[in-house]
N, C-alpha and C positions, 0 to 999 in steps of 0.2 A: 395454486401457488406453491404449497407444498412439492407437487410432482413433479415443478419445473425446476424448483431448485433441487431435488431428487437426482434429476436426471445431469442439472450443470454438476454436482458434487461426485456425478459418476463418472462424469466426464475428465472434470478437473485431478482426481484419484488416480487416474490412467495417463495423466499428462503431466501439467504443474504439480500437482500433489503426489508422485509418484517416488519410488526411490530411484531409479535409473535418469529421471530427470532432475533431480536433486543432485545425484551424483556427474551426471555432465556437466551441469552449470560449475558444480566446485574444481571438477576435474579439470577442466578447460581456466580456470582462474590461477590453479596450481600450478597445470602445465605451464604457461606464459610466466608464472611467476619463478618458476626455474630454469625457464630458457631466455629469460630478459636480463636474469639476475636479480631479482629482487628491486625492477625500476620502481616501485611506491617507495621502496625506501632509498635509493641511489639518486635518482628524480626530485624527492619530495620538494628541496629549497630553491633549485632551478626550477619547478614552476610556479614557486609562489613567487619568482622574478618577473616568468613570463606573461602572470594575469596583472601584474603592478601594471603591464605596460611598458617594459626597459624596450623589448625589441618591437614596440610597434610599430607600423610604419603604412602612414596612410592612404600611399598610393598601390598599397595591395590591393589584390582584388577580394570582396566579399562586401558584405550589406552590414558588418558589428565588429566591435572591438570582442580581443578574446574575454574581457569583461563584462561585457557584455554577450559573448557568446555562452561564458556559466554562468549566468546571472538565468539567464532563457532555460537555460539546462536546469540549472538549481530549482529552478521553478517550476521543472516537470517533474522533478522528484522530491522537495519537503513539501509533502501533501501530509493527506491522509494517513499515508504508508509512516508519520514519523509521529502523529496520536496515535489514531484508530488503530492502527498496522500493529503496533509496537506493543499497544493493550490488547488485541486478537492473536497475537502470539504468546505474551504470558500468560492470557484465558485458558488457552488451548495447550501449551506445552511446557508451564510453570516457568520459573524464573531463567532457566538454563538455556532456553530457547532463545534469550536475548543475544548468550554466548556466539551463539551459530548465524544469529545477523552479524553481529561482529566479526564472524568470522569470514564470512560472506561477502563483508564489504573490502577487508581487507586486500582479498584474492582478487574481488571484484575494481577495485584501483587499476590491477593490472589489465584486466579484462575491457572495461572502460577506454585504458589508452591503445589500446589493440583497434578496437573497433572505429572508437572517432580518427584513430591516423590513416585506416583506411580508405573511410569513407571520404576525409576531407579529400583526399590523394585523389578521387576519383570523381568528384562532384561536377556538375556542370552548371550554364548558364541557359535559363530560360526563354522561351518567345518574349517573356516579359520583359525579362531584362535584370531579374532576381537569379539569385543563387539557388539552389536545388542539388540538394545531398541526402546519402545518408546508407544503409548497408545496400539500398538495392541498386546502386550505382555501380561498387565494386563487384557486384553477383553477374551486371548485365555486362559491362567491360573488361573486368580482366579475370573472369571465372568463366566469363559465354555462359553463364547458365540465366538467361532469362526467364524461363522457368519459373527458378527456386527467387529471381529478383519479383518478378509477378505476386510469389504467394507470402513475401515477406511485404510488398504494399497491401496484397487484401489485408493481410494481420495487422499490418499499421492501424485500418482504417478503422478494423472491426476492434483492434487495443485503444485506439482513439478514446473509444466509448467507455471500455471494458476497465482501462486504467485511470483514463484521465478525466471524464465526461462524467459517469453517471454514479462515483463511489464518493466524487470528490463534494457535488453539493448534498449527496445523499447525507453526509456525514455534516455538513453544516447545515443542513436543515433540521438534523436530528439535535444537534447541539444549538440549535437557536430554539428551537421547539423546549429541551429540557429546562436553558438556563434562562429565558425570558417569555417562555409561552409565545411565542410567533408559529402561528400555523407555517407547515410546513411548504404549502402552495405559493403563500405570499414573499418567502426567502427567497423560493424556485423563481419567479416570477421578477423581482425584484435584480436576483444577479444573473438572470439571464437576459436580462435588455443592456447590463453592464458588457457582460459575455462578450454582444452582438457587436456593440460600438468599438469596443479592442480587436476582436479578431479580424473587423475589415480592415482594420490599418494595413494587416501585414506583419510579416519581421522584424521590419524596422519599430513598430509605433510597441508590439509585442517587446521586445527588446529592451525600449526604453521604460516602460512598466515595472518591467524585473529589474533593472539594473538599479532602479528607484525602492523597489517594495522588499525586497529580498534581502539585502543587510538589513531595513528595518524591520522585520518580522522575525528575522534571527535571534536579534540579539531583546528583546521584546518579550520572546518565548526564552529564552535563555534564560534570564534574569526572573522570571516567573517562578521557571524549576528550580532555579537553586536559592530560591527564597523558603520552596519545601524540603528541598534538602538542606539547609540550614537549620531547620524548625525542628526534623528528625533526622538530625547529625548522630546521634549515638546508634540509627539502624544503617548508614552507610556500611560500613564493613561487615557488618552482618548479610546485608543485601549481594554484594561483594562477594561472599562465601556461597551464597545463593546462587547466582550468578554460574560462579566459576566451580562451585562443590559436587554440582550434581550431573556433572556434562554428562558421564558414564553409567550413571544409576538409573535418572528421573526422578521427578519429584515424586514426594510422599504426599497424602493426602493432609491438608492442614487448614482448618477452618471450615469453611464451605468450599472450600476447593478439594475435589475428589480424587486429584494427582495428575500425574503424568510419566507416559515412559519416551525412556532416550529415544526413540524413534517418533514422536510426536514433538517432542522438544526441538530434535534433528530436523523435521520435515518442516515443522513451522516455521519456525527459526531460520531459514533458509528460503523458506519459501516468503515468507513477509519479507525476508531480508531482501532479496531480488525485487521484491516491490516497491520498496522504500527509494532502493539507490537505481534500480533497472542496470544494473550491470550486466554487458550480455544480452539485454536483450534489442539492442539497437536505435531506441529513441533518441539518446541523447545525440550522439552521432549526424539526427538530424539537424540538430541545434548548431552543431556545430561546424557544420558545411560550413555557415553563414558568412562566418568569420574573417577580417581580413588576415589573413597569415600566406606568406610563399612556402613556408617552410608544413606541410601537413603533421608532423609527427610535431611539433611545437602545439600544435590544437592538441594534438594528443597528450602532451605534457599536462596542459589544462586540464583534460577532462578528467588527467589522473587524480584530480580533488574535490571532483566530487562525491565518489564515495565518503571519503572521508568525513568531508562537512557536514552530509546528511544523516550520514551512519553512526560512522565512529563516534562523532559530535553529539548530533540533535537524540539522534535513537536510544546513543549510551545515557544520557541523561533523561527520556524520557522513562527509558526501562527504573532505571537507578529511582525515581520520583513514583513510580507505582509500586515497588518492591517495599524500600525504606518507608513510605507511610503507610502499608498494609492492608490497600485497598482492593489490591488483588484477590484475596481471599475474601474478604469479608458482603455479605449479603447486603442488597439495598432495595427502597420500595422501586418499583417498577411497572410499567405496561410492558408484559409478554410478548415478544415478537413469534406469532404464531408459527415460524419455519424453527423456532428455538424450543419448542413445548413439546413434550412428549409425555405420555401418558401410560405409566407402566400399570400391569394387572398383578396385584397382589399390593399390601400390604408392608413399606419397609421405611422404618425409622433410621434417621441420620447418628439422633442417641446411641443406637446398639452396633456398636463396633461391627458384629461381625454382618450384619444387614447394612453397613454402611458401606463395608467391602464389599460384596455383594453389587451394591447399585455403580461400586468403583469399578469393578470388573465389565459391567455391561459399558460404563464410558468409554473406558479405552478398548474397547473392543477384545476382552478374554474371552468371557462367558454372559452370552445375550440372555438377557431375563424376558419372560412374555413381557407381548405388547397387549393391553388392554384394547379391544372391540366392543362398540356396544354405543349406551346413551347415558351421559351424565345427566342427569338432574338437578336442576337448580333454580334454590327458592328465594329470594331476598338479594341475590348475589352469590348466596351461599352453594357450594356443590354440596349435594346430599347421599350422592353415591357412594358407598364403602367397596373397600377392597380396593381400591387403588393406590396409585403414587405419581405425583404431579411434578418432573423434570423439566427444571427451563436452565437454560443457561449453564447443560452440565454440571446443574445443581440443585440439592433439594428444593424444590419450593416450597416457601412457610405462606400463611397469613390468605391463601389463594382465596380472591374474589372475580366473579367474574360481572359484567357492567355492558349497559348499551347507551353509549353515549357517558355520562356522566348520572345516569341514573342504574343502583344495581337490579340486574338482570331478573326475570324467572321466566323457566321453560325449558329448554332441552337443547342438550348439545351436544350431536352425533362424532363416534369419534371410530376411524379407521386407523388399524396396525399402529397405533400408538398415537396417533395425527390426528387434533380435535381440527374439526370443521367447524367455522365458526361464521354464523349466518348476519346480513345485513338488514335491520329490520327500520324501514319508516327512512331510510338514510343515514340511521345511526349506526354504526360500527359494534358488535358485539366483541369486547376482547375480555384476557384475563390480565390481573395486577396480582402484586405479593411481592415477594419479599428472594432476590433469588442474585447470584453471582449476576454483574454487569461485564461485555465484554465492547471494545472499542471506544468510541469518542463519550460514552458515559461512564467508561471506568477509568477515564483520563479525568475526565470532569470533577469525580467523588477523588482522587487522587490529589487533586491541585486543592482543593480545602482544606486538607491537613496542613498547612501551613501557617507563616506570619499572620497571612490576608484571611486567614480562616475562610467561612463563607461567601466572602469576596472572591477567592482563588478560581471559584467556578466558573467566574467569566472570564479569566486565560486563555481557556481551549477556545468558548465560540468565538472569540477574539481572532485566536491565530489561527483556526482551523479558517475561519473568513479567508485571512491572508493569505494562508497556506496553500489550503483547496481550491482557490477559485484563480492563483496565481498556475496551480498546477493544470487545471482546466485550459487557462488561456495560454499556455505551452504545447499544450497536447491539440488545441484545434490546429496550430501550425504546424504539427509531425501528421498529421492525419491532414492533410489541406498538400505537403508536399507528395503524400505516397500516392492523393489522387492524381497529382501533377503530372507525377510517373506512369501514371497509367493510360489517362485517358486527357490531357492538358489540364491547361489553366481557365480555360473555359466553363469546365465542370465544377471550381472551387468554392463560386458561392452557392450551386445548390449546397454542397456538403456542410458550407456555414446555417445555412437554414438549417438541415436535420441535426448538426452538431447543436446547434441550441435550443432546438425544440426537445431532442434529447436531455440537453443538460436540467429543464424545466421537467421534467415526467419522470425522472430520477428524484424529484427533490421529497417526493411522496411515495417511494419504491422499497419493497422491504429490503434493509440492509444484507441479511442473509443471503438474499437472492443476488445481490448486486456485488459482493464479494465474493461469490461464489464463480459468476461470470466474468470477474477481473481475474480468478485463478485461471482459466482456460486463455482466456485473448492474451494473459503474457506468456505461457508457454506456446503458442502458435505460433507470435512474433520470434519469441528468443530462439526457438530449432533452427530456423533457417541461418539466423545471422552467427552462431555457434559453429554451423559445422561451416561457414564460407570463412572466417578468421583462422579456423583449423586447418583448413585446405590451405593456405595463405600464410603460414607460421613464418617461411623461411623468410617471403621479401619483406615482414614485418620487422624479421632483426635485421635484415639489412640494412632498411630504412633508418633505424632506429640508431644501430652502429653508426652510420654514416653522418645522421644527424649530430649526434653525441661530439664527432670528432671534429666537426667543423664549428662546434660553439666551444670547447675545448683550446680550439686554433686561436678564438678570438678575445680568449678569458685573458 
């Protein structure tokens, strides 16, 4: 388990997680945003005309209102990516990181309506009698690169999973598991026969789901967070300063949080950001074929708001609610996610400043301290081995027990280059517990308590991550259900519905680590291709764009 998520984290490093791919995604969001003229913000009020519905007109051709077309969109992006995401980027790159989602989503507006005005421009109608869009349309017709349209639907198929399938009930299985005890199999199990009944519908039955669930999950989760930012209203601007203080420096280490530098803050920060809103990387664009509209760059008006709702909105308040109640820093009891434990060899307290530097430098990667080799021993639960130091969560671990099943352990537990191996014994699970930094939908979770609802607050998240996640699932089987379309027909879509949801069930019990790891890789696959065909494409996009401008202009 270890070695597979080793190996996606080496991968992801060289792709998604890289600087050269952090810097084309923004680049590309920039460039558009100085050669469009700044349309998020020239645009912003004419398209919140165009999703009212003023210009709709129902003998276009397409399968949804364009409210229906972001409704379907919305719903592949406030997932995961706007809890889990948002708490896995301040884990990892302190508060500043949130900056650079915002920043992200910003540039990503423009990027968004690039892509969807392409695609719709070029979409076609199927044997079925459905609409069928989305970047590899415009790759295979007005680029001739079939090719690069080919390996932007394998990446559809394999992001299918990667973004939308296996991170989305991962993370409410884990959050139904924390906040009510529900085995994780039984969640899996449970919303995946929901899964199966939605996705045959189709677009249309898909469509009408989100158009339904999607303002009420918003404003639901809305009203949740700013009942905690109410509660701690005097860290708002302190958070604020957090935020926006450290873009250049990096955080300092504070609490049990060991720091972070502007290049993890940068990479994070960017990198969840793209996950949250998928700006650039061509999903939504599927969503949006659907659409009735004649005018294509009018879809693209639309899509310019999704970032916003997602990001700017949902993310900036989700960051603002983990910051201001100061759950980010602070340790909690926990089962160990064995891909998160590390095992240093020697001796070093979080008390002694300069040993705390020390194990901070090995986090962000200065100066690596050995890896402990060898056999823990342990008696009652207890580890009895000296000379070491037990790292989870990028952070000290206090109170460490280790347990099989629900009774504590004794016996031995082998541990390689820092990676305890942790054995299954009679069926029961041998893992460790303590006390250590939580990151993602349980550091949203211990987040949403500090508030009015106190201990009540913790059932916000499995609440909306329900919503959230599994609205975002049943978006993403229709972006993965068209890129088969493209490839091989419509004939092949209900196999892919059967492994789409037997997938979405085998996730529900999969270590998170591993499964975020594998959503960093399938969205940087997806997004290269569809990046460099909008860049190739720059000119007839202002064309388009001009030309549209001036004939709604004509009619104002």
């Amino acid at each position: 388990m270890q070695e597979l998520n080793n190996i996606l984290s080496l991968i992801d490093s060289h792709f998604g997680g890289s600087q050269w791919f952090v810097f084309l995604l923004l680049g590309t969001g920039l460039f558009f945003t100085v050669y469009l003229r700044f349309p998020q913000v020239r645009f912003f009020r004419h398209a919140l005309k165009v999703v009212s519905g003023k210009y709709d007109n129902k003998h276009d051709i397409g399968d949804t209102s364009h409210f229906q077309a972001l409704s379907t969109a919305l719903s592949g992006t406030v997932g995961t990516g706007n809890i889990a995401g948002v708490a896995l980027a301040i884990h990892l790159g302190g508060p500043s990181a949130l900056f650079w989602m915002l920043m992200t989503a910003f540039l990503g507006m423009t990027t968004k309506m690039v892509e969807v005005t392409l695609s719709h421009k070029y979409r076609e109608q199927t044997e079925d009698g459905t609409i069928s869009g989305g970047p590899m349309y415009y790759m295979k017709h007005r680029l001739h690169m079939p090719w690069l349209a080919a390996l932007f639907a394998v990446a559809t198929i394999f992001s299918s999973f990667g973004t939308g399938c296996l991170p989305q009930i991962n993370s409410i299985s884990n959050a139904m598991f924390s906040s009510f005890g529900i085995r994780h199999y039984i969640t899996g199990a449970i919303l995946a026969v929901l899964l199966a009944l939605i996705v045959i519908g189709g677009i249309k039955r898909i469509a009408l789901v989100s158009e339904r669930l999607i303002p009420f999950m918003s404003v639901l989760y809305i009203m949740g967070a700013v009942s905690v930012l109410a509660y701690n209203y005097d860290n708002i601007l302190p958070a604020f300063g957090a935020v926006f203080g450290n873009i250049f420096s990096g955080t300092a280490a504070s609490g049990g949080f060991l720091g972070a530098t502007v290049v993890w803050a940068f990479n994070r920060g960017v990198n969840r950001g793209l996950f949250s809103n998928e700006a650039g990387q061509g999903s939504a664009p599927i969503a949006h074929a659907a659409a009735k509209a004649e005018e294509p760059v009018s879809e693209g008006m639309v899509a310019l708001l999704e970032p916003f709702i997602d990001t700017i909105v949902i993310c900036l308040i989700t960051g603002l609610v983990l910051i201001s109640s100061g759950a980010w820093m602070e340790k909690y009891d926990n089962q160990f996610q064995q891909a998160d434990t590390v095992v240093l060899s020697g001796t070093y307290q979080e008390k002694i400043p300069e040993q705390k530097a020390l194990v901070s430098g090995h986090i962000l990667g200065k100066q690596p301290l050995p890896l402990f080799t060898g056999t823990l021993q342990v008696e009652d639960g207890k580890i009895l081995t000296t000379g070491i130091t037990i790292l989870h969560a990028r952070s000290f671990a206090e109170d460490v027990r280790v347990k099989s099943g629900k009774e504590p352990y004794t016996g031995s537990l082998a541990v390689q280059n820092g990676n305890v191996v942790l054995p299954v014994l009679k069926d029961k699970q041998v893992y460790l517990t303590g006390k250590s930094l939580l990151h993602s939908a349980p550091l949203s979770t211990e987040a949403f308590k500090k508030g009015f609802f106190g201990d009540w607050g913790q059932y916000i998240i499995p609440f909306s991550l329900l919503l959230f996640a599994f609205t975002t699932a049943v978006a993403w089987s229709y972006y993965g259900d068209r890129a088969v379309t493209y490839l091989w027909g419509s004939k092949y879509v209900r196999a892919y519905h059967i492994i789409y949801v037997a997938g979405f069930f085998l996730a529900s019990f999969t270590d998170t680590t591993i499964v975020w790891a594998f959503s960093g890789v399938t969205v940087a696959l997806m997004t290269l291709p569809n990046l460099i065909g909008i860049l190739i494409l720059h000119k007839e996009v202002k064309s388009s764009v001009d030309s549209y401008w001036k004939r709604v202009r004509g009619k104002l």
